[in-house]
ZAGU-895813 format. One record per residue (C-alpha): x, y, z. Coordinates in pm, 1 decimal. Example, Ala and Ser with C-alpha at 12.3 -4.5 7.8 and 13.67 -1.06 7.14 Angstrom:
2
         xx         yy         zz
     1230.0     -450.0      780.0
     1367.0     -106.0      714.0
***
This chain:
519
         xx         yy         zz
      492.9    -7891.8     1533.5
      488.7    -7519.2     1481.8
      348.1    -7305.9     1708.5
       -7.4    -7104.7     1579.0
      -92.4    -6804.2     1590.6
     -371.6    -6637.3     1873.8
     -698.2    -6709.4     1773.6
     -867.8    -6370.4     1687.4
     -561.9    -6179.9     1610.0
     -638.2    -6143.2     1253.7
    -1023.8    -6013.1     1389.1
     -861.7    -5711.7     1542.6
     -628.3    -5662.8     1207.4
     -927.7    -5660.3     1019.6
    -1165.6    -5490.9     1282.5
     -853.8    -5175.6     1294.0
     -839.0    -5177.1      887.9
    -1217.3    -5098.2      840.3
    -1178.6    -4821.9     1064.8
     -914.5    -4701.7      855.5
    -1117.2    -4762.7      566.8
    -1419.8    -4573.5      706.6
    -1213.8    -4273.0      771.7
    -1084.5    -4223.4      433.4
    -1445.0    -4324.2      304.6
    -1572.3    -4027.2      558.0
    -1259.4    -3796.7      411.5
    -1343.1    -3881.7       32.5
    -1670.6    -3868.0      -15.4
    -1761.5    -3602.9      231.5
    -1484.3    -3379.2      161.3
    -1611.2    -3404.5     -204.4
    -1954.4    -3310.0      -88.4
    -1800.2    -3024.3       73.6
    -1596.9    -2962.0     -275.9
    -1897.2    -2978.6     -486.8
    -2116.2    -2712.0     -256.9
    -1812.0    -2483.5     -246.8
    -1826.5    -2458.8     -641.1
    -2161.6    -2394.9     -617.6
    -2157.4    -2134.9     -364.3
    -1885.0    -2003.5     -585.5
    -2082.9    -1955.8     -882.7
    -2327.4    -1761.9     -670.7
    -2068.9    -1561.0     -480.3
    -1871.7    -1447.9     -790.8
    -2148.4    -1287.8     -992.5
    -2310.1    -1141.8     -698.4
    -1980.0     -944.3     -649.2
    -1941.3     -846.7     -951.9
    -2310.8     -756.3     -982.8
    -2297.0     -557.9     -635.0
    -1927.5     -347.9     -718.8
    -2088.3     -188.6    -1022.2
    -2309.8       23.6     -739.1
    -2010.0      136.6     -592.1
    -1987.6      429.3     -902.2
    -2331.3      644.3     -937.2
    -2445.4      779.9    -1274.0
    -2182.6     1032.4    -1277.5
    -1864.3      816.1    -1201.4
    -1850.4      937.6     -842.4
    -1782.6      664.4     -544.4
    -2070.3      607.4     -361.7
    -2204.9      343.3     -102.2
    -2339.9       21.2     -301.1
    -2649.9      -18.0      -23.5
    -2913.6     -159.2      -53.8
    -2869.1     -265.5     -439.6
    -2567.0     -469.8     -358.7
    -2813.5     -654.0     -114.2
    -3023.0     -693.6     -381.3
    -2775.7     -832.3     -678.3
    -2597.3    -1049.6     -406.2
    -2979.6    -1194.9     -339.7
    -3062.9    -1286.0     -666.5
    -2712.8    -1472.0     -785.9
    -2747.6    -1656.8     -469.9
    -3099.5    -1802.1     -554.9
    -3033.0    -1828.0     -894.9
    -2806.1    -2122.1     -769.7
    -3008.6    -2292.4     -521.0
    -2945.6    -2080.8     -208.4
    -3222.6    -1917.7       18.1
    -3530.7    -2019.0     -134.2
    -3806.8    -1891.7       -6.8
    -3662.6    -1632.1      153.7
    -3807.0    -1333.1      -24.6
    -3521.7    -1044.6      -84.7
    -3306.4    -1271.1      112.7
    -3466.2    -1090.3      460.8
    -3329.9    -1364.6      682.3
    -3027.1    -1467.5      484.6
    -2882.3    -1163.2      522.2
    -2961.4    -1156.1      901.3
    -2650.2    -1251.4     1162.0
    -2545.3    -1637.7     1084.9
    -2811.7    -1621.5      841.0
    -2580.5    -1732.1      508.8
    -2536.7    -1490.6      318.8
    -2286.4    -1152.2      380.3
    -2219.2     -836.4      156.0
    -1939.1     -631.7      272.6
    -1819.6     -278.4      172.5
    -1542.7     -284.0      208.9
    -1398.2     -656.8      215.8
    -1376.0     -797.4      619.5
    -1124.5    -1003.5      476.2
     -868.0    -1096.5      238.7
     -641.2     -918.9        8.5
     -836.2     -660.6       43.0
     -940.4     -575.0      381.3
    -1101.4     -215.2      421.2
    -1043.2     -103.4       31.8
    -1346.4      101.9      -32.0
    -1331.2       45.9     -430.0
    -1421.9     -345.9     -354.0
    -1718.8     -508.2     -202.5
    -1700.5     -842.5      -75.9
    -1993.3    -1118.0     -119.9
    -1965.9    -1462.6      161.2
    -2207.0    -1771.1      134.9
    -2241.3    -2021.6      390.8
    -2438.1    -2335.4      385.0
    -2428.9    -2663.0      526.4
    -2455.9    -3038.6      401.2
    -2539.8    -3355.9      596.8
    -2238.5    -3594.1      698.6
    -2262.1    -3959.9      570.1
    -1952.1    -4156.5      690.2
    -1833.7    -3902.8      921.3
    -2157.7    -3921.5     1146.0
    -1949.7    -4248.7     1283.2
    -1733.7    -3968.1     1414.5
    -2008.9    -3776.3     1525.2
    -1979.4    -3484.4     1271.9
    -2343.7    -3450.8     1165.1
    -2292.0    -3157.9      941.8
    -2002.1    -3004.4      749.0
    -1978.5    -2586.9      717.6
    -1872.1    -2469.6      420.5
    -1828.9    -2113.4      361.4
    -1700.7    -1910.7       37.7
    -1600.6    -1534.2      -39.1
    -1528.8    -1342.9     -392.2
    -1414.7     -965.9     -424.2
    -1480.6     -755.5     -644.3
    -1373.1     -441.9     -766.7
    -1488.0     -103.1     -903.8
    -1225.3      129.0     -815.6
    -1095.9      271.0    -1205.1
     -863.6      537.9    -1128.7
     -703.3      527.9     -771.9
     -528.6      246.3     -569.8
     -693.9      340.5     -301.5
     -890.2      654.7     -101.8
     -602.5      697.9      182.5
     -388.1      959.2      159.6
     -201.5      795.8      453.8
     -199.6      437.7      556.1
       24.5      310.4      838.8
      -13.9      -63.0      787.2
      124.6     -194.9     1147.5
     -116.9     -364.3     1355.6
       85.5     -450.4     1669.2
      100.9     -176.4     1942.4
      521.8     -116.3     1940.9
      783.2      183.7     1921.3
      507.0      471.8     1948.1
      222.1      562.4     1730.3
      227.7      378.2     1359.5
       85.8      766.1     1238.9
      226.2     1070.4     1369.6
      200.0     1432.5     1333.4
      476.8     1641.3     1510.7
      664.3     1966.9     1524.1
      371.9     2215.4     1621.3
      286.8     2245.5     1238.2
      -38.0     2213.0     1006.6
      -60.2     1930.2      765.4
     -385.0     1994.0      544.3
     -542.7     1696.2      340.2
     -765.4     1854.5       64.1
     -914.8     1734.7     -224.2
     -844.3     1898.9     -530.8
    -1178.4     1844.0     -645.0
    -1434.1     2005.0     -426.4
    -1673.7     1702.9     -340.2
    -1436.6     1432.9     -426.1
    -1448.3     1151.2     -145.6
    -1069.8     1030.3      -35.7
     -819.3     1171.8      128.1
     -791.7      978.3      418.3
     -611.4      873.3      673.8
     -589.2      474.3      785.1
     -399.1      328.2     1081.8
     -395.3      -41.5     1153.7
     -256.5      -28.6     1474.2
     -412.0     -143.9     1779.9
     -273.7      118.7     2021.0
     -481.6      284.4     2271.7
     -836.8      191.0     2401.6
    -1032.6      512.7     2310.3
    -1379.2      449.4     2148.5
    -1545.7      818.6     2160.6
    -1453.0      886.7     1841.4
    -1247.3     1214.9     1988.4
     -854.4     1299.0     1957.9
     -811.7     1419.5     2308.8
     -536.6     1530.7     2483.4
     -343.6     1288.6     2663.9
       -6.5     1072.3     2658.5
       82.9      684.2     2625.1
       -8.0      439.3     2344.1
     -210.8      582.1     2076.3
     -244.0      470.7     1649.0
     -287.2      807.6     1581.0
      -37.2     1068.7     1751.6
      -27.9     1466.5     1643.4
      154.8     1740.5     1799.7
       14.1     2020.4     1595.2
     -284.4     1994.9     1364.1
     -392.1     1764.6     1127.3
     -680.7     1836.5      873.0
     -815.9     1556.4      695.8
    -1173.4     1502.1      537.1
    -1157.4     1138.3      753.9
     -958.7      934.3      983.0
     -990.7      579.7     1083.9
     -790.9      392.6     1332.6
     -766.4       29.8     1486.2
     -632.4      201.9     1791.1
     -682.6      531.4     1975.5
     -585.2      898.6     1831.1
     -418.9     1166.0     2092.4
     -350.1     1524.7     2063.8
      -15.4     1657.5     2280.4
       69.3     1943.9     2110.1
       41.6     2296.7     2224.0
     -133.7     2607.0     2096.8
     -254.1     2419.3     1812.7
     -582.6     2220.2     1701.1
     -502.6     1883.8     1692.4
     -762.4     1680.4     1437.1
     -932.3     1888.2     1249.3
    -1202.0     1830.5      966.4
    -1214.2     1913.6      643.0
    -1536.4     1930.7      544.1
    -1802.9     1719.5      773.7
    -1770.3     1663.2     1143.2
    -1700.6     1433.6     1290.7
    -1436.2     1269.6     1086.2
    -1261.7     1041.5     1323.8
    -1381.3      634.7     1421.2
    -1170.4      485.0     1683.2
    -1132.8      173.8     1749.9
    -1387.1       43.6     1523.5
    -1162.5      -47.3     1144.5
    -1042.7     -330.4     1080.2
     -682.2     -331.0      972.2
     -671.4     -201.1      587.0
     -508.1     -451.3      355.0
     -204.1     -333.8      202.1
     -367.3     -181.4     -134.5
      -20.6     -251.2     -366.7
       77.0     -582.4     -222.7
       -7.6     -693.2     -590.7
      261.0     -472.1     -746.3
      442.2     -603.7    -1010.0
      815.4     -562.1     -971.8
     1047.0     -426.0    -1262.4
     1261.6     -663.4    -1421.6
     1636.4     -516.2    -1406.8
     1708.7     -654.0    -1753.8
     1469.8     -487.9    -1867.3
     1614.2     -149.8    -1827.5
     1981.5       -2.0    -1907.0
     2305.8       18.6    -1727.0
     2305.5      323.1    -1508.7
     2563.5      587.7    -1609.1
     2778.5      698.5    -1381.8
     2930.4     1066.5    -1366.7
     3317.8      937.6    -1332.5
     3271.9      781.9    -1642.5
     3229.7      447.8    -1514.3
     2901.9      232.2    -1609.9
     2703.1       39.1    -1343.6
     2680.8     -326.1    -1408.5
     2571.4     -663.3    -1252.2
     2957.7     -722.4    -1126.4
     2995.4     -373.0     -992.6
     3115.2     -379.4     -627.6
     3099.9      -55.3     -532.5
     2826.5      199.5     -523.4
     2798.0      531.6     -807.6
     3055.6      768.0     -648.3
     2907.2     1141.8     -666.8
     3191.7     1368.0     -595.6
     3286.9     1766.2     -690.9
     3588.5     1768.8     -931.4
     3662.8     1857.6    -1300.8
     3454.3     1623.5    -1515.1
     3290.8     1442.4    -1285.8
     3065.0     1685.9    -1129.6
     3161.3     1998.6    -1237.4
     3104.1     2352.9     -946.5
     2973.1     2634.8    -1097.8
     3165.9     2910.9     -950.5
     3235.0     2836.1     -609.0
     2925.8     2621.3     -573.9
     2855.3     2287.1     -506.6
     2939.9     2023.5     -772.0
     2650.7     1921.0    -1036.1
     2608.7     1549.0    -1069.7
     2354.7     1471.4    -1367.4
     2192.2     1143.4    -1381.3
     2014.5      943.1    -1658.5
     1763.0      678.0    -1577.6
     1915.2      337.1    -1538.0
     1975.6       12.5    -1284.5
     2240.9      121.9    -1030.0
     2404.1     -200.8     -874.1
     2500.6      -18.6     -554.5
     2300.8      289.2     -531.8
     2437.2      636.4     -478.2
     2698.7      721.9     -275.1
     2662.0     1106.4     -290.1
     2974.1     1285.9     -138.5
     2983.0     1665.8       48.1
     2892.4     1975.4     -156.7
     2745.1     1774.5     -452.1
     2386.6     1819.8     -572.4
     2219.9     1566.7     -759.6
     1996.8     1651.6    -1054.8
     1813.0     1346.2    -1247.9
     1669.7     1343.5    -1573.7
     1300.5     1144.1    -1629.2
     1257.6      818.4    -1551.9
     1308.8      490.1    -1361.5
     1563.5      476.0    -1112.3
     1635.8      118.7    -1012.9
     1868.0      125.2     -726.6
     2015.5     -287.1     -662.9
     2147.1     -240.1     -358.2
     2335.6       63.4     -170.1
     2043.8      260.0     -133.1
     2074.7      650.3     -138.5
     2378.0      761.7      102.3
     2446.9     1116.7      133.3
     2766.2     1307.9      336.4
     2770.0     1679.5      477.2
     2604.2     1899.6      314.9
     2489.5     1705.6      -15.4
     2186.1     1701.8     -147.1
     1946.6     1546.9     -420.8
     1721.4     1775.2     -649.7
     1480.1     1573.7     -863.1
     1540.5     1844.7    -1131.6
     1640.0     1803.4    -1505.3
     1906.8     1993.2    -1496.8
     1896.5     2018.1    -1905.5
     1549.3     2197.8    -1873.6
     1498.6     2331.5    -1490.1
     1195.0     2218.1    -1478.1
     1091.1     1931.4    -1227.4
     1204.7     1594.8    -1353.9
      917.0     1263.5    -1343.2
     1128.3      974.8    -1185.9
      990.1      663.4     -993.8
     1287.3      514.4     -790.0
     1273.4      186.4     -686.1
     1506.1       21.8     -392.4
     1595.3     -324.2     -380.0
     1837.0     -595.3     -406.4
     2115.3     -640.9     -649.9
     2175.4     -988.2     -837.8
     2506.2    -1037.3     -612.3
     2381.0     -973.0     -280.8
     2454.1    -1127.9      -16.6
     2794.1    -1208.7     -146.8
     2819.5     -833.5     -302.3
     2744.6     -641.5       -8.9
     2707.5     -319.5     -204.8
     2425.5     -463.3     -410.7
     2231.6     -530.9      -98.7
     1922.8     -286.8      -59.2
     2061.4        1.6      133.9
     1828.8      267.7      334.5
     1692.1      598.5      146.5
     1782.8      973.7      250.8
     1631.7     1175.5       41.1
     1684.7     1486.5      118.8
     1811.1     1846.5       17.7
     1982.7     2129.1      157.2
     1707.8     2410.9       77.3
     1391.9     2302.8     -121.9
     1314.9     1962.2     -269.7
     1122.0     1853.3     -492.9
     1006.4     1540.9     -657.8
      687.7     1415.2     -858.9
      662.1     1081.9     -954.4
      646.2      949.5    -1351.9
      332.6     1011.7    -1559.0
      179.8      920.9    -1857.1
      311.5     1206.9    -2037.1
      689.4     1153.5    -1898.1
      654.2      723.4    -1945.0
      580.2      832.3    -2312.1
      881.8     1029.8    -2377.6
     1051.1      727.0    -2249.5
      876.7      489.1    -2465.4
      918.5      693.1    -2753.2
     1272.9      756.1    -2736.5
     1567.3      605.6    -2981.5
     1636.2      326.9    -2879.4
     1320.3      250.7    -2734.0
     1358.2      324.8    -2338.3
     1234.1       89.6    -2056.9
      852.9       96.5    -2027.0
      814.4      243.2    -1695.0
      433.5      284.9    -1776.2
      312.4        9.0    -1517.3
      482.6      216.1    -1245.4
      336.8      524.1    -1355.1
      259.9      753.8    -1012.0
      490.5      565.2     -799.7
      714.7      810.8     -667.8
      938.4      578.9     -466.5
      933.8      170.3     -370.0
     1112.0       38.6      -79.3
     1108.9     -370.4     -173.4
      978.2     -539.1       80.7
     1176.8     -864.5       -8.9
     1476.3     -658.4       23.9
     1764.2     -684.6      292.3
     1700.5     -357.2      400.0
     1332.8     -362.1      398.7
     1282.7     -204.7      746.3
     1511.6       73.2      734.5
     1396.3      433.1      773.2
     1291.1      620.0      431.0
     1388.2      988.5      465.2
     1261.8     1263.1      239.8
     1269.7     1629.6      243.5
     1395.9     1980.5      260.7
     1502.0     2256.8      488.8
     1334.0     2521.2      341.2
     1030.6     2361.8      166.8
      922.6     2055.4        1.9
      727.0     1977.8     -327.5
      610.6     1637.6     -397.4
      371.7     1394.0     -600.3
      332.5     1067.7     -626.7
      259.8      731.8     -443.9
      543.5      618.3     -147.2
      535.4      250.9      -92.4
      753.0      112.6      157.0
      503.9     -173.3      303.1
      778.1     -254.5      606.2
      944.9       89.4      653.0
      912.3      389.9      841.8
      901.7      694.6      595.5
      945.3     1046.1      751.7
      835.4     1330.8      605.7
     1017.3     1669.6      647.9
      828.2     1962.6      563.7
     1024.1     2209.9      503.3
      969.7     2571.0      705.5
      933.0     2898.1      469.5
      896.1     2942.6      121.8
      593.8     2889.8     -102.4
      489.2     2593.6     -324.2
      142.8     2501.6     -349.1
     -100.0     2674.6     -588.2
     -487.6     2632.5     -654.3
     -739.5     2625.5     -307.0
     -440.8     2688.6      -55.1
      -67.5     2859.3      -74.5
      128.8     2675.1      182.1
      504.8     2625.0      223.9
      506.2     2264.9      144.5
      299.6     2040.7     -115.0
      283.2     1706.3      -67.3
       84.1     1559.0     -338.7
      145.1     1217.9     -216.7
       37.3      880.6     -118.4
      213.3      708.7      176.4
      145.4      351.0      224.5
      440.3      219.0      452.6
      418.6       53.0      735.1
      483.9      314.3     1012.2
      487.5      736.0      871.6
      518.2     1060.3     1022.9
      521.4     1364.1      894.1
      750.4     1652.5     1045.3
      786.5     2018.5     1047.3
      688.3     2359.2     1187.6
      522.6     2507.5      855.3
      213.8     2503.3      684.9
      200.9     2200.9      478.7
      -81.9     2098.5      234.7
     -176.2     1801.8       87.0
     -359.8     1790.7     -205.6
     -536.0     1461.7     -281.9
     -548.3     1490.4     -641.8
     -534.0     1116.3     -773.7
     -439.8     1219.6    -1111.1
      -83.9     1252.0     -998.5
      -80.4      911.5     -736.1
      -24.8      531.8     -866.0
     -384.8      403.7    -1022.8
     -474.4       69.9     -999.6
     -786.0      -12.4    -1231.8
     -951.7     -248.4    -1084.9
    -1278.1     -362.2    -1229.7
    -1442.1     -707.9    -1199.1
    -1301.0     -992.7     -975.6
    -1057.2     -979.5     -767.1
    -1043.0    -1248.6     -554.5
***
């Protein structure tokens, strides 16, 4: 006679499968709750935003602070769809754990600390049904939107050091015993700052004083700015000089108080390498998707012709260069307008070469954005992987990035050129995706340095040198050097002995228009 089974087995079988049951029922239906009060706290938090950004503009198009009417819009969207009833003006909503959160700028996000962007966050709670078994009376749900105002600049920074962790020195540093100046071109105009995300130091007076150690914030010399804000701490060890300075109100430095600004062009669309010609090079040959070897700039009899006994001429046209530039002793480099796609290689330069961002066909200062990054054959065409930038010249350099007026004469060229348009004001883009993402940008000159134009190199160093005597700024101040320029990288510093000004004009850096919802 077989053998039967234990009485009561099947019980616990059945007794474990309800459980099972009950904790999907719990997960369904009150993570659907959940779902549906998200949605709704989402068509309160997106119209709020949007309501509260267009505050962040006064009558005349100026930036401005968005408080108390973004309270107010924020208020009303929420209680148009069911939130804080009864709460008149949303008085305790808006208190501490209250509900209901207006930010300017965003706390977090894509856009953490971006001042063109305020940031609206709901927060209710619904009763548990199944899940009380598991003794979850009440779920949390909480929803953010973004949204932006911020129609003609990327962002207010003049220089942003995006590293957060406390390693290899200050993320933002000033050295050489010179003067770098941050002034806005337009009397009144608010930007011009300066932004570090790291964490270094433990100073919270809101002074740069002298010292050594760990600081965000490091200057050896003087640094003007209208504002600077730092995760960290900001020190002064220079000598015979001023350390921070102010531009206009004082004081103009919060330590240890910012939360670490989101990288403003992580959104940046890349350019598409088919969509832009075969670089030319000057030895005749033509730089292609196969090529294995990087543009070879060399003096010699039609290939880079000396004049005199001068250094030989190399003249570029815009174009994808699988391999970069390999520029070779007594060679200067002039390029015509345009986009400059480097796949791979980088910028190498020997002895006493040099590259001049100067039409050589005119003499007047080319408009080029040059952007680094991987060939299509890396890694098994080492050439066409992304190679570090040096970017320098001999005696003065200069360089302004593409603008409307230059992506035109592209666009309106026979054939048709590449339309470099979407990239206008970026003067030069170290990929982030590429193999040499963290290597050291270079730029500048020995005798002075001109430049415009937005540098974005999100995990790179970029060093600034600033050149030492002659003259290149005009309007409010005549300096040696004129930086014009936007650097967003991830650790900068800016070197030199001179007098260096930089103008925040945002006319000449990469605008974002950003209007409406962001995120």
């Amino acid at each position: 006679m077989p053998r039967s089974e234990p009485r009561g087995q099947l019980l616990i079988v059945v007794a474990f499968g309800m459980v099972v049951l009950l904790a999907i029922a719990a997960l369904v239906v009150d993570l659907g709750f959940s779902w549906m009060l998200h949605r709704q706290e989402q068509n309160a938090a997106d119209p709020g935003s949007i309501a509260a950004a267009r505050w962040l503009k006064d009558a005349t198009g100026k930036p401005r602070s968005p408080f108390p009417e973004a309270y107010k819009e924020a208020c009303f969207y929420a209680q148009e769809n069911g939130f804080f009833r009864g709460d008149p003006n949303c008085a305790a909503a808006l208190l501490p754990g209250g509900g209901l959160e207006v930010h300017w700028p965003p706390i977090s996000g894509d856009f953490v600390g971006a001042r063109g962007k305020v940031q609206v966050i709901i927060t209710a709670t619904h009763p548990s049904f199944f899940a009380k078994i598991f003794g979850q009376d009440w779920a949390t749900v909480s929803t953010s939107a973004t949204a932006a105002n911020d129609a003609g600049n990327s962002n207010s920074s003049s220089l942003v050091a995006l590293q957060t962790a406390c390693a290899g020195g200050a993320a933002g540093k000033v050295s050489g015993g010179g003067k770098v100046s941050i002034v806005p071109v337009n009397p009144g105009t608010l930007g011009g700052y300066v932004h570090v995300n790291s964490a270094c130091g433990s100073s919270t007076d809101d002074v740069c004083q002298n010292g050594v150690g760990s600081s965000a914030l490091s200057i050896s010399g003087t640094l003007v700015t209208p504002f600077a804000y730092t995760n960290g701490s900001c020190t002064y060890n220079g000598v015979g000089a001023q350390g921070l300075v102010c531009q206009a109100t004082s004081p103009c430095l919060d330590e240890d108080n910012q939360p670490p600004l989101g990288d403003p062009l992580a959104g940046l669309p890349e350019p598409n390498l088919s969509n832009f010609p075969n670089g030319h090079c000057p030895d005749g040959t033509i730089s292609s998707p196969s090529s294995t070897t990087a543009c070879q700039l060399k003096k010699g009899p039609g290939i880079c012709p000396a004049v005199g006994g001068g250094p030989g001429i190399c003249h570029l046209t815009a174009g994808v260069y699988y391999g970069g530039f390999d520029v070779k002793s007594q060679v200067e480099v002039r390029l015509d307008p345009g986009m400059y796609i480097l796949a791979g290689g980088g910028i190498k330069l020997s002895g006493s070469s040099s590259i001049d961002a100067i039409d050589s066909a005119t003499g007047t200062t080319a408009r080029i954005t040059i952007f680094s990054t991987d060939g299509p054959g890396c890694p098994a065409i080492a050439a066409q992987c992304q190679g570090s930038i040096t970017f320098t010249a001999t005696q003065a350099f200069q360089a302004k990035a593409t603008n409307t007026a230059s992506c035109q004469a592209i666009l309106n060229a026979t054939p048709p050129g590449p339309n470099s348009c979407p990239w206008r004001g970026i003067l030069l883009w170290q990929d982030a995706s590429g193999a040499s993402a963290t290597a050291t940008v270079k730029l500048g000159g020995q005798s002075s340095t001109i430049m415009s134009g937005t540098i974005y190199a999100p995990l790179a160093e970029v060093d600034i040198n600033g050149g030492q005597n002659t003259t290149g700024c005009t309007g409010p101040v005549t300096t040696q050097s004129c930086l014009s320029i936007q650097i967003v990288s991830y650790r900068w510093k800016i070197d030199g002995n001179a007098l260096v000004t930089m103008p925040y004009d945002p006319s000449e850096l990469y605008q974002l228009d950003l209007r409406g919802l962001v995120h």
